[in-house]
C-alpha positions in Angstrom: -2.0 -11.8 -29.9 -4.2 -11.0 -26.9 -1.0 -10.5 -24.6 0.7 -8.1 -27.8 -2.5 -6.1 -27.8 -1.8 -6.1 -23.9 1.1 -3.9 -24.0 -0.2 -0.7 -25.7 -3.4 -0.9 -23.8 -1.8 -1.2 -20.8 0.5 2.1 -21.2 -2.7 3.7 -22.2 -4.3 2.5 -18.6 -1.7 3.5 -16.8 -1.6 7.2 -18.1 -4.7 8.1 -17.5 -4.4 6.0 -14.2 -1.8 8.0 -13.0 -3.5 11.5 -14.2 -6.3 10.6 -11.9 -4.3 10.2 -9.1 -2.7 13.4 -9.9 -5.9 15.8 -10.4 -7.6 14.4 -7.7 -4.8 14.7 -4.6 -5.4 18.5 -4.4 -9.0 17.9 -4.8 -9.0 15.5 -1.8 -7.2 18.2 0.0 -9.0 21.4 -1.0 -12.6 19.4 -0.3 -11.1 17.9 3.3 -9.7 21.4 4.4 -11.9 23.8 3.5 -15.4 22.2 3.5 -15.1 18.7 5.9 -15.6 15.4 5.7 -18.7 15.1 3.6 -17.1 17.4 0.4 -14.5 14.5 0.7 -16.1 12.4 0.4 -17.9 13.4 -2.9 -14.1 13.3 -4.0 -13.3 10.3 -3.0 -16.5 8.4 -4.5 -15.6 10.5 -7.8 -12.1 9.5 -7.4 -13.2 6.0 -7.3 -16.0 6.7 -10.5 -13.0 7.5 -12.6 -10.9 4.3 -11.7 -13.0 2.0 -12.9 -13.8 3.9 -15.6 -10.3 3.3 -16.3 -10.2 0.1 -16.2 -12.6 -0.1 -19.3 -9.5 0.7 -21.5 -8.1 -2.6 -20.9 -12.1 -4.0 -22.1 -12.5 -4.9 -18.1 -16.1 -5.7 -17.3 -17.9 -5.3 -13.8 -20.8 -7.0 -12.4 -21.8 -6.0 -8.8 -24.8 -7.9 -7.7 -26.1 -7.0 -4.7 -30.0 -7.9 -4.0 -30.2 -7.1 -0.4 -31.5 -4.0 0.9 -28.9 -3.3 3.5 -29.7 -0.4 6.0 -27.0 2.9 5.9 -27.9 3.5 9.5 -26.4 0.9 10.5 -22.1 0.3 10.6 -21.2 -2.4 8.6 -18.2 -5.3 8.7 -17.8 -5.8 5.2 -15.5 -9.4 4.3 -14.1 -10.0 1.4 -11.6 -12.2 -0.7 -8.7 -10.3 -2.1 -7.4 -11.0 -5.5 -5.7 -7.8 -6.5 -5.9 -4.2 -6.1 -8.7 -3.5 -8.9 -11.3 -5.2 -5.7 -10.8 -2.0 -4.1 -12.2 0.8 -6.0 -15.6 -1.0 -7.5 -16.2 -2.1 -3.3 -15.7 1.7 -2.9 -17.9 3.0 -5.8 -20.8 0.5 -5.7 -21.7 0.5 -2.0 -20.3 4.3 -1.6 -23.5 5.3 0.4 -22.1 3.0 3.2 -18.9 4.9 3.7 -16.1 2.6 2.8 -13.3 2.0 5.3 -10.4 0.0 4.7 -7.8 -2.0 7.0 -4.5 -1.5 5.1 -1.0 -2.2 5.4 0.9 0.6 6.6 3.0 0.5 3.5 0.1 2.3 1.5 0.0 5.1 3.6 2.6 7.4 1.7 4.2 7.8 -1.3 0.8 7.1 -3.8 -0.9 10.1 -4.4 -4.5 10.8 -3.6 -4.8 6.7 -2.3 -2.5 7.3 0.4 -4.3 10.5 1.5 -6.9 9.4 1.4 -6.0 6.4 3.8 -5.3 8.6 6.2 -7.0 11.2 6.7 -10.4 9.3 5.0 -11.2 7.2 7.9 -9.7 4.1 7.4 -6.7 2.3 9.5 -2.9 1.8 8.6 -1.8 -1.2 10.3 1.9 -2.8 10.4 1.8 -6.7 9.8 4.9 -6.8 11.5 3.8 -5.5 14.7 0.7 -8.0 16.2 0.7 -5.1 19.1 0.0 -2.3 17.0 -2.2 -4.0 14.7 -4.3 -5.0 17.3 -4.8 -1.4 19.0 -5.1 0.6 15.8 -7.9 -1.9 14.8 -9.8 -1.3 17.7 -10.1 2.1 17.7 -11.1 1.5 14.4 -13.9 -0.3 15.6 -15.0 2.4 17.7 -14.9 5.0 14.9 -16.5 2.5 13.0 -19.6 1.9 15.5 -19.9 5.2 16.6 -20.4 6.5 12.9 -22.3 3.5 11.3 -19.8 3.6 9.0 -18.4 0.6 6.8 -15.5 -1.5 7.8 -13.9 -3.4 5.0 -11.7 -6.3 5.5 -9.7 -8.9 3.3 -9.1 -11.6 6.2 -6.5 -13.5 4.2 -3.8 -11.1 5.0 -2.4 -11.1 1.2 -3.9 -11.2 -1.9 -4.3 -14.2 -4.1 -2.3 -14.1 -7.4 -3.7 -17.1 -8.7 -7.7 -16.8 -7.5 -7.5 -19.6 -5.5 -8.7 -18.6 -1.6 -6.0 -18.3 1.5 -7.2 -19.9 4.7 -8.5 -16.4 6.6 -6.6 -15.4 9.6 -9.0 -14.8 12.5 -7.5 -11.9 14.7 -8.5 -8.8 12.9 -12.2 -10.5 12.1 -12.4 -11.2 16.0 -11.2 -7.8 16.6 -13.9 -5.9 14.9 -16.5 -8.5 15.6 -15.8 -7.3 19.4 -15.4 -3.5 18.7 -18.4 -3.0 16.3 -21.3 -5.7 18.2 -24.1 -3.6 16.5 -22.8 -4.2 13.2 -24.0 -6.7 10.0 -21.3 -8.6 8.8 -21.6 -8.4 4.9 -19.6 -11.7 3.0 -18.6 -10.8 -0.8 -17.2 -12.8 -3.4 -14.5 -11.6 -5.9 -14.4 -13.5 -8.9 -11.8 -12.8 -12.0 -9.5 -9.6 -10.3 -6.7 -12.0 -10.2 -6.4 -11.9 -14.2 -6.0 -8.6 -14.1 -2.1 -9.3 -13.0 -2.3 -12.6 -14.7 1.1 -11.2 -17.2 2.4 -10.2 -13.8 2.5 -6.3 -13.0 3.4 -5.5 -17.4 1.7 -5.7 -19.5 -1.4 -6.0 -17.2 -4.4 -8.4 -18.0 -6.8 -7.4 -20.9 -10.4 -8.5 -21.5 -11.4 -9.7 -18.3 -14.9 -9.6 -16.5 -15.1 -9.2 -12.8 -17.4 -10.2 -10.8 -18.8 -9.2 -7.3 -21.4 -11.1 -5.3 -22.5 -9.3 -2.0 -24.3 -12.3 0.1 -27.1 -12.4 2.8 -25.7 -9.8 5.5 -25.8 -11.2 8.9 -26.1 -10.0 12.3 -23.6 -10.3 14.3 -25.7 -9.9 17.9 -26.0 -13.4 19.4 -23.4 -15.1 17.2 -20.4 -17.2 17.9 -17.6 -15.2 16.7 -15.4 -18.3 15.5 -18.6 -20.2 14.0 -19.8 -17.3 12.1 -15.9 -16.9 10.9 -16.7 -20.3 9.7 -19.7 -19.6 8.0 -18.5 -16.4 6.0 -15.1 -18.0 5.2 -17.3 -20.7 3.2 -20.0 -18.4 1.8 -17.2 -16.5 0.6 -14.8 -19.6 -1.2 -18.1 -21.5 -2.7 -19.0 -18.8 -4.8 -15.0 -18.7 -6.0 -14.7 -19.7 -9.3 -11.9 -21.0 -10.9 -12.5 -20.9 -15.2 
């Protein structure tokens, strides 16, 4: 019954998905071109507002809990499990007054509308998992826009998403990477809890009913850490607060 009710719903989500992405393309590009960075910005966040507001069609819930007081004057590295494509928007819309950057796959970089703008000409980095070389340099001059703006890199270090919730070893390079290009930065672990059901059907109908969850842990400074051990540490802060009902 639930997976029945499933299919209208999800035809519902994905119209007025798909709207939003329309209407808000020429937004993006009127706000970018004729008044800067900062009118995009207000686009972008209310791009992100309506997304999740979408998401309430198909009865998702969100709970972002966040108890620390972390500074905006200060660029963060922001390190995340990945479960699907709904972590992106909420990370985007509840810690907006950090100024969300994302390492993506160069995939994403055309052909969706307003996302794929957005991606590049918004600050974050297209990278090509098939080219070490180039991944490598584009992240580090992502590092430096990142540092000199006090901006806030976002990173899913297990390269892929999980389909099934269950946590990917994380792959070190691109963590090392910005951990070298951004030394003034707090490294901020979160936890992504129940974004894998949202796929759970597979891509239709989509998942119905489901309550994501978000839990930003203690930021830590990255001045006078080990790189590898504090890899270490986050991976686990990160997995223990996975669950799996």
């Amino acid at each position: 019954m639930r997976k029945l009710l499933a299919y209208p719903l999800t035809i519902l989500y994905l119209t007025c998905f798909g709207i939003t992405l329309l209407i808000f393309h020429p937004i993006q590009w009127l706000c970018l071109n004729i008044f800067g960075y900062q009118a995009h910005k207000v686009s972008v966040d209310a791009l992100q507002w309506c997304l999740v507001r979408c998401l309430h069609i198909l009865g998702t819930r969100f709970t972002f809990s966040n108890p620390h007081q972390i500074p905006t004057n200060q660029p963060l590295i922001i390190v995340a499990n990945h479960q699907s494509m709904y972590d992106i928007s909420p990370i985007m819309w509840f810690m907006r007054q950090h100024h969300i950057k994302f390492i993506s796959k160069k995939e994403l970089g055309k052909g969706i509308p307003s996302v794929s703008f957005n991606l590049r000409h918004g600050g974050s980095v297209l990278i090509d998992r098939k080219n070490p070389r180039q991944a490598v340099k584009a992240i580090e001059e992502f590092s430096n826009y990142i540092e000199t703006t006090k901006r806030a890199a976002v990173i899913f270090p297990e390269g892929t998403r999980s389909k099934t919730g269950v946590p990917k070893p994380f792959q070190k390079k691109g963590l090392l990477t910005l951990f070298e290009g951004i030394p003034s930065a707090l490294v901020v672990p979160i936890t992504v809890n129940n974004s894998w059901k949202m796929l759970r059907y597979g891509k239709f109908p989509m998942g119905i009913g489901n309550h994501i969850k978000f839990t930003v842990h203690q930021p830590i400074s990255l001045k006078g850490q080990d790189p590898l051990k504090l890899i270490e540490t986050v991976e686990k802060q990160i997995t223990e607060a996975i669950t799996h009902d």
